[in-house]
Each structure stands twice: as C-alpha cells, then as structure tokens.
C-alpha positions in Angstrom: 20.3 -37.0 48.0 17.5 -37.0 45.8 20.1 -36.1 42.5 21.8 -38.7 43.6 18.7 -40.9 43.7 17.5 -39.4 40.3 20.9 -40.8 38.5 20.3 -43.8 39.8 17.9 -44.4 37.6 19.0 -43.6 33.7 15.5 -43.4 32.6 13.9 -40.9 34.9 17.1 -38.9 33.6 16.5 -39.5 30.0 12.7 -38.1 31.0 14.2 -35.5 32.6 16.5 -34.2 30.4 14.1 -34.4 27.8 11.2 -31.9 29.8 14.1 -29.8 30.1 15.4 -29.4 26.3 11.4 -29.8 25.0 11.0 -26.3 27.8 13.8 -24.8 26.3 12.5 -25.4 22.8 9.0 -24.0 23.5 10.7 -20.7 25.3 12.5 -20.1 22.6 9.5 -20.5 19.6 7.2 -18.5 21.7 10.3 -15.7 21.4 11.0 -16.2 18.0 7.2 -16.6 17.0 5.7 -14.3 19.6 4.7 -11.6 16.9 2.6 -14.7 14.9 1.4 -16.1 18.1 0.0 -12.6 19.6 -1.5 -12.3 16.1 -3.0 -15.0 15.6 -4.8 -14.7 19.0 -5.9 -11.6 18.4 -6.9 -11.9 14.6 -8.9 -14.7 15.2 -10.8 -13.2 17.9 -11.1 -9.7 16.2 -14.3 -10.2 14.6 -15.6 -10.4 18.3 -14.0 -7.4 19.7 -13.3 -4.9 16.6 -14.8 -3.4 13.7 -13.7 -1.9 10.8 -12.5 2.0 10.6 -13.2 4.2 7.6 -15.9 6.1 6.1 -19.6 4.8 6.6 -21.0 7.2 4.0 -20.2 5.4 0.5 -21.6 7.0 -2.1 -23.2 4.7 -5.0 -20.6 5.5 -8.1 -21.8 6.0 -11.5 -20.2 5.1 -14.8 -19.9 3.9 -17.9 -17.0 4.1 -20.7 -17.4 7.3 -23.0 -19.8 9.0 -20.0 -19.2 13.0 -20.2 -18.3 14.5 -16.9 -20.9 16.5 -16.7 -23.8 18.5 -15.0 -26.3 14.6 -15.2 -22.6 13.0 -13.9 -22.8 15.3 -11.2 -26.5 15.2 -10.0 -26.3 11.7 -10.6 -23.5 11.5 -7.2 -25.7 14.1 -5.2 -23.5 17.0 -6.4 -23.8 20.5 -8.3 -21.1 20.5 -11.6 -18.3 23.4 -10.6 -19.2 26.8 -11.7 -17.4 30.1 -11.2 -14.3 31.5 -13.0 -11.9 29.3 -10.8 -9.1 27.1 -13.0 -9.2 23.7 -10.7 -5.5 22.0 -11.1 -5.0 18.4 -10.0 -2.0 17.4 -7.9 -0.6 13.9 -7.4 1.2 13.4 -4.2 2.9 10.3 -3.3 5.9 9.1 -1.0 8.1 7.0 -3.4 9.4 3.9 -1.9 10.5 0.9 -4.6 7.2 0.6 -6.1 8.4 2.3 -9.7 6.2 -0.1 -12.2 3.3 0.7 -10.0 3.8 4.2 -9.9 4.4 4.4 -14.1 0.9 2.8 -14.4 -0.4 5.2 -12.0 0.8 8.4 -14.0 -0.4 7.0 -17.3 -3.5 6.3 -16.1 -4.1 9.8 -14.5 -2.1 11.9 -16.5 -4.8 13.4 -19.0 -6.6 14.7 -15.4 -3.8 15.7 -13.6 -1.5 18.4 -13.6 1.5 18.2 -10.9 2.8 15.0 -9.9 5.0 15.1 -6.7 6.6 12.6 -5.6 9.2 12.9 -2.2 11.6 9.9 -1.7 14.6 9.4 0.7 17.5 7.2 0.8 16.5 5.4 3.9 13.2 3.2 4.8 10.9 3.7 7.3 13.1 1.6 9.3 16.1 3.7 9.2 17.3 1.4 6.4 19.6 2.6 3.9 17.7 1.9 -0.1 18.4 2.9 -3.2 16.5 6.4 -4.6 13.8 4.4 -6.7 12.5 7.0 -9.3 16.0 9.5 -9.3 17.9 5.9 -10.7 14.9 5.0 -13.0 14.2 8.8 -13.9 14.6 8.1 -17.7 11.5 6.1 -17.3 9.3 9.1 -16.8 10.9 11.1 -19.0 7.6 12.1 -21.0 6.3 13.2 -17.5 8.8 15.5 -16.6 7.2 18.9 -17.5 4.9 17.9 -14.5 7.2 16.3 -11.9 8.0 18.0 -8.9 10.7 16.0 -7.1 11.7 16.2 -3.5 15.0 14.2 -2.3 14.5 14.0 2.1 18.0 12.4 3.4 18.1 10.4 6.1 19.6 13.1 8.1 17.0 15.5 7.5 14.9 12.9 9.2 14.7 12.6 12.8 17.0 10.2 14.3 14.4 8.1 16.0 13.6 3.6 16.6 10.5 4.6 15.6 9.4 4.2 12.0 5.6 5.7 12.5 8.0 9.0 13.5 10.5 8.7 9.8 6.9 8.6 8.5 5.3 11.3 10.0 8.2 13.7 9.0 8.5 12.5 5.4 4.6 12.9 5.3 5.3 16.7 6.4 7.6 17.2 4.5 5.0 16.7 1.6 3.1 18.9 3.1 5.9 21.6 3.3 6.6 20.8 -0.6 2.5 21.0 -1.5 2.4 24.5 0.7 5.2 26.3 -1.4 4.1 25.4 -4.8 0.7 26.6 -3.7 1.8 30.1 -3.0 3.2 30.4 -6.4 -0.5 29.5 -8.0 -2.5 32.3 -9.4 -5.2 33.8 -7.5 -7.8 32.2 -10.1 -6.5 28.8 -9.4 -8.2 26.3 -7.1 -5.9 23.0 -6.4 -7.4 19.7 -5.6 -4.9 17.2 -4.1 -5.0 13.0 -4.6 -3.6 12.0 -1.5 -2.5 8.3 -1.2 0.2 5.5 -1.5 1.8 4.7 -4.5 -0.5 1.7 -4.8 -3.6 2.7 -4.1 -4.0 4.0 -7.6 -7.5 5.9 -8.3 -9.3 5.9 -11.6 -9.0 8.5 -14.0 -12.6 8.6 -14.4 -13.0 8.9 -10.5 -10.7 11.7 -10.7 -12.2 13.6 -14.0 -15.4 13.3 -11.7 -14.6 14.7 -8.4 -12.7 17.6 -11.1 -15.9 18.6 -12.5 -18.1 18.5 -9.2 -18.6 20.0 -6.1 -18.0 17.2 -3.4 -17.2 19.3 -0.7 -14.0 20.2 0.7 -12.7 16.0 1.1 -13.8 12.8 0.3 -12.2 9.4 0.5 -11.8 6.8 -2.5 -13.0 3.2 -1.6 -11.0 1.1 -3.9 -10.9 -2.5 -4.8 -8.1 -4.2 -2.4 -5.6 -6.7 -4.6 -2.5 -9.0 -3.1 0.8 -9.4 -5.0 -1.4 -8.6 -8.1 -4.5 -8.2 -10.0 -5.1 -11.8 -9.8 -5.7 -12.4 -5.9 -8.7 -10.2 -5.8 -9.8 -9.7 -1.4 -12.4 -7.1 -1.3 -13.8 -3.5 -1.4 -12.1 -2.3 1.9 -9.4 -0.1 1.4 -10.2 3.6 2.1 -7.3 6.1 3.0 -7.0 7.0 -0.3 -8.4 10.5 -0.4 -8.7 14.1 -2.1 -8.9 17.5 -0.5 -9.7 20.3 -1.9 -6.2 22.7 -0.9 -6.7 25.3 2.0 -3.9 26.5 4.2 -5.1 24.4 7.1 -5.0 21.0 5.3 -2.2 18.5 5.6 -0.8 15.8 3.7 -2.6 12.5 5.2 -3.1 8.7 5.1 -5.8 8.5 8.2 -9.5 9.3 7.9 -10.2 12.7 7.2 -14.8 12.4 7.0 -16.7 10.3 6.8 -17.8 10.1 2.7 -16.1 8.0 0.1 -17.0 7.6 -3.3 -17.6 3.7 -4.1 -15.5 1.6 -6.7 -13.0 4.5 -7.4 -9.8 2.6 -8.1 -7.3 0.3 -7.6 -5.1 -0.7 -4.0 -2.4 -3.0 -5.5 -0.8 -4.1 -2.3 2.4 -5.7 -2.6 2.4 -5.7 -5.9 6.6 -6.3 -7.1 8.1 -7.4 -10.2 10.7 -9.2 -7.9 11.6 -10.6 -4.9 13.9 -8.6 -3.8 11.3 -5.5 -3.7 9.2 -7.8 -1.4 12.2 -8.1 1.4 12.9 -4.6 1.1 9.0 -3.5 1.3 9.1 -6.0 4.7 12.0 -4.9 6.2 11.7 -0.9 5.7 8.2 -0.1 6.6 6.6 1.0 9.4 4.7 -2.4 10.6 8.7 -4.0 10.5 8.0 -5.8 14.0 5.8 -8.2 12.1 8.9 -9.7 11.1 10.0 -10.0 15.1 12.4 -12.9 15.1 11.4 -15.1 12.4 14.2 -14.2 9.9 12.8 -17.7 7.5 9.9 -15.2 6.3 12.3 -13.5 4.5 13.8 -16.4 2.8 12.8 -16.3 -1.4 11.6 -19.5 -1.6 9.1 -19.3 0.4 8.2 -15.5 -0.6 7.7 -16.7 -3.9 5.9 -19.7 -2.7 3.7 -17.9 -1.0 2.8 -15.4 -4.1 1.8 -18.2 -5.9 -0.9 -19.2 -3.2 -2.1 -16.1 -2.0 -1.2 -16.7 1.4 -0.2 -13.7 3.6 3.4 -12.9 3.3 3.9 -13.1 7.1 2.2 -15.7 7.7 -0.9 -14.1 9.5 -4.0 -14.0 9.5 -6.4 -12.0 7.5 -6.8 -8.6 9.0 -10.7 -9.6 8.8 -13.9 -7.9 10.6 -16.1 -10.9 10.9 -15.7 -14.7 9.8 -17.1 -14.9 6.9 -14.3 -12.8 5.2 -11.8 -14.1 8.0 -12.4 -17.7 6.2 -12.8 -16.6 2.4 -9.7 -14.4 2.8 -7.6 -17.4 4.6 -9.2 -19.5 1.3 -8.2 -17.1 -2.0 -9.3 -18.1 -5.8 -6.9 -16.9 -8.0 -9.1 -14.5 -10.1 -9.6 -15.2 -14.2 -10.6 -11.8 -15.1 -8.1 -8.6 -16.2 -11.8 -6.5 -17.3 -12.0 -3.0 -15.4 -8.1 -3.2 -14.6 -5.9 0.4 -15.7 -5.7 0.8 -19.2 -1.9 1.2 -19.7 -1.5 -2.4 -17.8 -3.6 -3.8 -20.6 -2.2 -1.8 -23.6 1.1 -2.9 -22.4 0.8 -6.4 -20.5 3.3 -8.2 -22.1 5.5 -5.8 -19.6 3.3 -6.3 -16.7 2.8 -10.1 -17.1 3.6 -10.2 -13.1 0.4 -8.3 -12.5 -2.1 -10.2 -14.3 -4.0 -13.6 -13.7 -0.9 -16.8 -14.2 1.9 -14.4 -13.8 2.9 -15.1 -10.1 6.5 -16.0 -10.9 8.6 -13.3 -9.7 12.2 -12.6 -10.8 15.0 -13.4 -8.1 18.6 -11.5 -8.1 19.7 -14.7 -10.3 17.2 -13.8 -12.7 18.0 -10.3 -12.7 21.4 -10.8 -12.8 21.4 -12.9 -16.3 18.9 -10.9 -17.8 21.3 -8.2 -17.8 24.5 -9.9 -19.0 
C-alpha cells in the first residue's frame, strides 16, 4: 500500500531513487578508498597519539673534505681510533629490487672503503610478483666491481609460499644472513668484518663509513641520513634511521629494525623512490611489502598521474605525510623543490648528465613509449 502510494507520486520516486544510487555510490568509495580514508584519519591525528621510533642518542658528526680519519677524527665522535693487529674488512649488503642506477651510485661512492658487496635478489617481489632479475640483466654495468661482488639468486620457490609479503621479506632477509655467515667462516682469524646493513637507497657516505672503519663505536650504531622523495630535489628531513653497521659476531643478523639506540648524525643519503622511469615506480608499488596501500584504487597506478605527482612532490599514494607533529605534517604536505645539488654523492655530480632525473629540474621521467624509441 505505501509502494503503491510512493509511485503515485514521481517525485518522491525520483528522491528516492536518487538516496538509493547516491548510498550505493558512497558504499562503494568508502571500499575502494578505505585504505586512504583509514589513513588519512589516522595520519592526521598521529601527532596526538604517536611518536617517532628510532635512535634517541645522535651523535654530533664531524667533517670536513680532505679531514684524515684519524686518532683527533675519532676523539672528536667520543671514540678511541682501532688499535690491535686486527685487518677490519667492510661488507656491503643489500636486497636488490629494480633500484640498479641507485645502487651504481652507491658502489662508487663506497667502493674505496669497502671490500665485499653482496647483493641477494629474486625473481619475485615482495608480493609474490613475478620481476625481472635487476642487476643479473644489467651485470655488464658493474663489471669494474666484480672482483668484490658476491651474488645470491633466491627463487621464488625457495621462498615460502605465503599472502604475506612482511614473511617473503623476512626469509630473503635470512637468507642474507645465511650468505654473510658462510663467507665469514672463510675469513682469516686476523680479520674483523664490519657490515653496512641497509636498503639500496639509503646510501651512506663514504666518509661516514671510512670513519666508523678507523674507530671504535662499539659493536652497532645506526646512520641518521637525510630523507629525499623521487630525488635529490624534494628534500623532507633528517629522519630516516634503519640504516645501520654491526660489527660481525656469530649472534648478529641481517636487519632493517632498530638494533640500539646511537646513530651517528648526517651520515648519508635515503633516496626514496628515486626511478629513472615510470615503470620502476608501478613495480616498486605493487611488489613491496606495504602493497595494501594500493587497496582498490587501481587510478594511483595510472602514469599520468605518477608522473604528475613527481613533479609536485606529492605523496605517490595520495597520503598523508607520515609526520610526528604538525609542524612537519604541514611543511611536508607543502614541499619546495630544492635548488641545491652541494653535499650530494660524488659520482652523481661527476656524471649528472646521466643522472639528470636525480637532480633539481629533472622530474620528467621516461614512460615505456620513451623507452621504447630510445632504443629503436
């Protein structure tokens, strides 16, 4: 009785049917968006409820170019200079994803202090994704390295068979460890190993390095770095921290969590994001571990607006800054695009017209189109 009152009157039907396609609509953005909407709730009220992790103890970091690494370098960081007859090696250890220009700045910037460089890379993401074996195709590139590469391929199927990327991680991040422990048994008795442990792009100084070589810091410290989006031009702050070195004992592990509760100030670079094209930046979204900040929204992926929002320095999905207070929650939401390339690695400089995409007015990325005719 009351439908049939309802019809009798076309525009309560017209209202009607309009509630019900305007609820449908809102259902069906809150499931497509519900990642963004969560975060934005809780990243705008983190500053309230949260505080940032890391080391507390940041040790003031001395230096200047030329500066000998030596017994005044060490007092000057609270440290006695190494003494003994132990050989101290440095070893590089990374997880290789895509990241390959990155990672040939990294080994020419630290490759007159370091000695091993191994690097461990599968044929599947995080995400259980299949993706091409980055350095093993562009090997010829690090050719001049190759006396100190040690290089682990981990299939897929050596990895466990799990939804969960933070697991595919865990095990590839063992298996590091496995790799590190059998090359140590090999070392001479009269050989102490110190171990950079870090991401690709969190790429520490060689000075920072040459430093912690010559000095007693203890067994572990962390390196505070200088945090950069897409590039060297979008410049965000002084927070990244997981970058660390250990000294190597049969007890440590290979890590990206906090391991004490020092790190030495100003000690590199964390380029995050940091692609030559826009491809790399799909695959980078779609094959690690924090994947689900994708959820349904399928348009973050589209290149248009990737490379739109390179050129802005606007998260890449869409969220807010992962900010501590509100103060760097609205600077960080507000980038300037930085003027400066001073203090930057040396072989980006020496070699910038290769590495234009890194530096300040280089945000144009290169699509598949691009790549495509370049080649031809």
């Amino acid at each position: 009785m009351a439908m049939a009152n309802l019809l009798r009157r076309p525009r309560l039907v017209l209202v009607f049917l309009a509630a019900f396609i305007l609820s449908l609509s809102l259902i069906h953005l809150i499931i497509q968006y519900q990642y963004q909407l969560r975060n934005t709730l809780s990243y705008a009220t983190r500053p309230l409820w949260d505080k940032a992790g890391g080391p507390t103890d940041i040790i003031p970091h001395y230096y200047a170019e030329g500066m000998e690494m030596d017994e005044n370098a060490c007092q000057l960081h609270g440290w006695n200079r190494r003494g003994g007859n132990k050989d101290i090696q440095v070893m590089d250890a990374v997880l290789m994803s895509s990241e390959v220009d990155l990672l040939e700045i990294r080994m020419n910037e630290l490759d007159s202090v370091v000695d091993r460089f191994f690097i461990i890379e599968s044929n599947a993401t995080f995400t259980g994704l299949p993706k091409e074996t980055y350095f093993a195709k562009n090997k010829a590139r690090f050719a001049k390295f190759q006396h100190k590469i040690v290089y682990q391929f981990v299939p897929d199927t050596a990895l466990p068979q799990s939804s969960n990327p933070w697991d595919i991680e865990a095990a590839t991040r063992d298996a590091m460890t496995a790799l590190l422990h059998n090359y140590m048994k090999a070392l001479p008795a009269n050989v102490e190993s110190m171990v950079i442990m870090s991401d690709v792009d969190e790429i520490p100084s060689q000075h920072s390095i040459a430093l912690l070589k010559a000095c007693d810091f203890g067994p572990s410290i962390h390196l505070q770095l200088r945090n950069f989006l897409y590039s060297f031009e979008w410049y965000l702050d002084m927070t990244s921290w997981r970058s660390s070195v250990h000294m190597w004992r049969n007890s440590v592990y290979y890590q990206h969590s906090q391991s004490g509760n020092r790190a030495l100030a100003d000690a590199g670079w964390h380029c995050s994001y940091c692609f030559r094209t826009v491809r790399e930046f799909v695959v980078k979204m779609t094959g690690f571990s924090h994947v689900d900040r994708i959820g349904g929204n399928m348009r973050l992926l589209d290149e248009r607006r990737i490379q739109d929002t390179i050129c802005h320095g606007k998260d890449i999905f869409g969220m807010l800054p992962e900010a501590y207070s509100y103060r760097d929650l609205i600077s960080q939401m507000n980038l300037e695009p930085s003027k400066t390339a001073v203090g930057l690695p040396r072989y980006l400089i020496n070699n910038a017209k290769d590495f234009l995409f890194l530096l300040p007015g280089g945000c144009m990325r290169e699509t598949q189109a691009l790549t495509a005719e370049s080649k031809s």
